[in-house]
C-alpha positions in Angstrom: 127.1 118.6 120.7 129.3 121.7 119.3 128.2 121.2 116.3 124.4 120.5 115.8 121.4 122.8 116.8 123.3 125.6 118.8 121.6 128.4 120.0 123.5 130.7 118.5 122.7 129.7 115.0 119.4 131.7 115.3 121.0 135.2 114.6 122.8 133.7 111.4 119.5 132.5 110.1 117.9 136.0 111.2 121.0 138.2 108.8 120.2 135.5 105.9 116.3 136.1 106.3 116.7 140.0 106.5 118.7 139.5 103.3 116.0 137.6 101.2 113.1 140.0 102.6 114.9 142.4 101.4 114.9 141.2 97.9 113.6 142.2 94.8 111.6 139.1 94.2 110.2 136.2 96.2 112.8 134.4 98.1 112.7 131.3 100.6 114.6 129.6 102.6 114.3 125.8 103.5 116.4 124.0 106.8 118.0 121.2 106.7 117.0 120.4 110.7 118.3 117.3 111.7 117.2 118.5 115.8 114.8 117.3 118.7 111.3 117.4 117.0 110.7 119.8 120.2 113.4 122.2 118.7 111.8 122.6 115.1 109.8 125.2 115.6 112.5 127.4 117.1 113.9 127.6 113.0 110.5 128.6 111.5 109.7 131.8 113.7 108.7 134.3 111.3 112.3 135.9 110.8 114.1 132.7 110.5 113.5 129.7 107.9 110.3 129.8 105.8 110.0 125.8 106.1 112.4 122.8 107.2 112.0 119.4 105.9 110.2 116.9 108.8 112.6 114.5 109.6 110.5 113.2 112.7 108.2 112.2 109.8 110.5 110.2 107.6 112.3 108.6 110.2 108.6 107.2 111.6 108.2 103.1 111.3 105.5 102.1 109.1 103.3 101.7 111.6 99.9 103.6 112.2 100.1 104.6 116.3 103.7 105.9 114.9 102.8 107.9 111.5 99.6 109.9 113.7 102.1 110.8 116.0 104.3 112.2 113.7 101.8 113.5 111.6 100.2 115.6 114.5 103.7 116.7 116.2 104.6 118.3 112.4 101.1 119.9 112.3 101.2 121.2 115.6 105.0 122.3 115.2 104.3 124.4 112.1 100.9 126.0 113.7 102.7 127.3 116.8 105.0 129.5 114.8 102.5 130.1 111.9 104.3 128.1 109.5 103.3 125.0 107.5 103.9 121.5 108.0 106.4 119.5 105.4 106.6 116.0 104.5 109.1 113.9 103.3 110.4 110.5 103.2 113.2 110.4 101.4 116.6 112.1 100.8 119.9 111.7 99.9 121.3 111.1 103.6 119.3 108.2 104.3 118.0 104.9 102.6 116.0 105.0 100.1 112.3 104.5 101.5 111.4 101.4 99.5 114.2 99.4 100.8 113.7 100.6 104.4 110.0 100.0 104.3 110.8 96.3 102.8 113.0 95.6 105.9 111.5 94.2 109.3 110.9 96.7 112.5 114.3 97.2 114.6 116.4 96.5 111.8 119.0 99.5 111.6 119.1 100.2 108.7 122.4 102.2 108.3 124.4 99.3 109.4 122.3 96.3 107.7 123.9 97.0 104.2 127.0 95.5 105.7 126.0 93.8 108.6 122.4 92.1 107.3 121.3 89.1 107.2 120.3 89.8 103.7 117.8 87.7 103.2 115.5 89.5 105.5 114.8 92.4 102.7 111.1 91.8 100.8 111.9 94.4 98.0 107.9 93.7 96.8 106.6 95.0 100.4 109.1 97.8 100.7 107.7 99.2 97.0 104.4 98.6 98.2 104.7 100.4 101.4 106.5 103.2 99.6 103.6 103.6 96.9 101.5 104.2 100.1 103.3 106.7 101.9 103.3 108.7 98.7 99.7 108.8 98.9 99.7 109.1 102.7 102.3 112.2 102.3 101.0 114.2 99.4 97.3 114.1 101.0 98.8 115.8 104.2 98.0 119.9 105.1 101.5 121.4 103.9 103.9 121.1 101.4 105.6 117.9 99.9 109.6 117.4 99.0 109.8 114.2 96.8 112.7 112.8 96.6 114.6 112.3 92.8 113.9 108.6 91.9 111.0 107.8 94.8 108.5 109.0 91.5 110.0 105.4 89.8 109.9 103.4 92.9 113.9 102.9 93.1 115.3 100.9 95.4 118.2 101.7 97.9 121.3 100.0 95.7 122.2 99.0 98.9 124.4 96.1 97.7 127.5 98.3 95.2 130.8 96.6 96.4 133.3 98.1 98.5 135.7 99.6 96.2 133.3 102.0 94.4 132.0 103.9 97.9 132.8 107.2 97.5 131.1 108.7 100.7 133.1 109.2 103.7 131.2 107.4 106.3 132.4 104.3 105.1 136.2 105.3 106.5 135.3 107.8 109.0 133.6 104.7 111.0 136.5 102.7 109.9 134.2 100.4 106.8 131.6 100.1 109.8 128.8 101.3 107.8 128.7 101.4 103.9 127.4 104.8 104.0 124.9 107.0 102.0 126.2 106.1 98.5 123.1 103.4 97.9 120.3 106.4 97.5 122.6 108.6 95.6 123.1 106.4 92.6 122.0 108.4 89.3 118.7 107.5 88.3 118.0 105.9 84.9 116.3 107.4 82.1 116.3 105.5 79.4 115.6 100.9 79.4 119.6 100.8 78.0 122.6 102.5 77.7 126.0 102.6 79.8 124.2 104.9 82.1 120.5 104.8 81.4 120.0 107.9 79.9 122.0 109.8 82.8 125.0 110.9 80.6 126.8 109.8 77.6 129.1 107.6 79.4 128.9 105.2 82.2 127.5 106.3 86.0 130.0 107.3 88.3 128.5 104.8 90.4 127.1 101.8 89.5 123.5 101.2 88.6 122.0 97.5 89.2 120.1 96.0 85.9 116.9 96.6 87.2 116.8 100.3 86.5 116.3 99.6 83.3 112.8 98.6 83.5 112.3 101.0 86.3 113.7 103.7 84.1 111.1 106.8 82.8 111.1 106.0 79.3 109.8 102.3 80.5 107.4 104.2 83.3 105.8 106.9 81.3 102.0 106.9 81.3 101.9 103.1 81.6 98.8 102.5 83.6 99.8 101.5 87.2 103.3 102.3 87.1 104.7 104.3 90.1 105.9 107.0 88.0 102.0 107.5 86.4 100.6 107.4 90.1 102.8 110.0 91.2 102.0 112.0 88.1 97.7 111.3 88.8 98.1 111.9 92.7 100.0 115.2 92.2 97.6 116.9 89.6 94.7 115.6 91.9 96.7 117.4 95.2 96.5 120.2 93.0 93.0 120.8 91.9 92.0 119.5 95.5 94.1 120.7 98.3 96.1 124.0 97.2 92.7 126.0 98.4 92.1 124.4 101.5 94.3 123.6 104.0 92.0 121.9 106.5 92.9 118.3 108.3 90.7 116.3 110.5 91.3 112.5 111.2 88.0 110.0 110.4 88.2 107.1 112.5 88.8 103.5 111.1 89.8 100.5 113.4 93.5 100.1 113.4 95.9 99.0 111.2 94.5 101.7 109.2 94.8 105.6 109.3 92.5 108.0 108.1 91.8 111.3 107.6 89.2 113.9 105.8 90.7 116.9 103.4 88.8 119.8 102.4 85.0 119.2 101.8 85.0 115.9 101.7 88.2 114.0 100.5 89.1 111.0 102.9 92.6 109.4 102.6 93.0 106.4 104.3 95.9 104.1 104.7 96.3 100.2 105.8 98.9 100.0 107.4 98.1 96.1 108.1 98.4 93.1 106.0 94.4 92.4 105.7 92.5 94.4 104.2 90.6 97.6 105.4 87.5 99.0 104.3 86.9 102.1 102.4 84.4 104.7 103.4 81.3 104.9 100.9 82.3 107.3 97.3 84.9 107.5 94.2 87.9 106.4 94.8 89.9 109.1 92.6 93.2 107.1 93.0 95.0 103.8 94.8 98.7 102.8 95.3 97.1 98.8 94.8 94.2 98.1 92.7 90.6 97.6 94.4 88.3 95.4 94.5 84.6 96.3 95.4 85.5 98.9 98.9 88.4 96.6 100.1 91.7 98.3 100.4 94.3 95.5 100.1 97.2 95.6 103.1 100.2 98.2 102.6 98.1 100.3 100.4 96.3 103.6 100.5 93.8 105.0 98.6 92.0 108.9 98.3 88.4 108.8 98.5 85.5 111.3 97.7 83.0 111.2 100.3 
């Protein structure tokens, strides 16, 4: 295609690079690499981007045999050219991963905003799977791009009516596809208010009632919320993994993944609907509450061995 992941772009990106080494202070870039996983690497040689974001990752199926792909093509990507692996699973191009998880395998998800059927959405699984992949994703070797509003669990507002779509995919494919305007919709701040805390006046597009109780002033260190596990998970990633960048995978019997961090942290993620169980220690944090060493279906959970 004339426009996406031409060879020539390569010398560009070398110019910017020289420019930013050249700098003062400590500079880096970031690609926005929508190319063949197999092409990746190609943008994070040493004199070209310093990271991309892992689309190969986000755009993974919750599914186990799936995510260890994925997981090991990123690792393996990022070692070939001496770089590091990113994660991600959510932007402002595609649906918001709590929606997409909540809808069944071989949905596409672009067109079902419009298209459905509707009914097939299970907005409790798709915030239960996305609690999970947080957990899955900030335990990984690498760094971690979250998202604004995945820390509160918002939903794609897949559902604004026609007349307030602002984003041109919904004329350029002639109102064949509603477009990208259902993850961009400001996030709320505040329980009331004509925008929830966003701004003094009303969103530009509209926000759905439940973003008031999904808001941060309703979220903040309340016990079990997403925004408090997100807050937990990332001051444990910090005193945990920063040092140590080593990954192994543990084995488990499938539906679940696995894998052992460091000296002895195992994350380990049920993909499944039953539940898994945990290897033997403290479990330092969970996406679903625990009883005894069961960890319940869609959930993931960081363990010290």
């Amino acid at each position: 295609h004339p426009h996406w992941d031409r060879d020539g772009v390569h010398e560009i990106i070398r110019r910017w690079r020289a420019i930013l080494d050249a700098a003062d202070r400590e500079l880096m870039m970031v690609a926005e690499a929508w190319v063949n996983p197999s092409r990746l690497p190609l943008y994070l040689r040493p004199d070209e981007y310093h990271q991309s974001f892992n689309f190969d990752f986000l755009g993974a199926p919750w599914d186990a045999e799936h995510a260890h792909e994925a997981i090991d093509r990123a690792i393996a990507a990022a070692v070939s050219v001496d770089s590091v692996p990113t994660w991600t699973v959510s932007n402002h191009d595609v649906m918001r991963h709590a929606t997409r998880y909540g809808l069944p395998g071989g949905i596409n998800w672009r067109a079902w905003p419009l298209d459905g059927p509707h009914e097939l959405l299970d907005a409790e699984l798709g915030l239960r799977r996305a609690r999970a992949s947080a957990l899955l994703m900030m335990a990984l070797p690498g760094s971690v791009y979250i998202y604004q509003g995945e820390e509160l669990g918002l939903p794609d507002v897949w559902d604004l009516p026609p007349d307030v779509l602002d984003d041109p995919v919904w004329e350029n494919t002639g109102r064949q596809m509603k477009g990208r305007d259902g993850c961009r919709v400001p996030i709320p701040w505040t329980t009331d208010g004509p925008s929830y805390g966003f701004g003094s006046g009303t969103a530009w597009l509209p926000q759905p009632e439940v973003f008031g109780a999904l808001s941060v002033e309703a979220q903040r260190d309340v016990e079990g919320s997403t925004w408090s596990m997100y807050r937990d998970a990332l001051a444990i990633r910090r005193q945990w993994f920063t040092a140590d960048e080593s990954f192994e995978w543990v084995d488990i019997d499938r539906p679940a993944l696995a894998f052992r961090r460091g000296s002895g942290l195992v994350c380990v993620v049920n993909f499944g609907a039953e539940r898994a169980e945990l290897p033997d220690g403290e479990v330092l944090i969970s996406s679903e509450p625990i009883v005894g060493r069961a960890l319940p279906g869609n959930a993931a959970a960081w363990v010290r061995t």
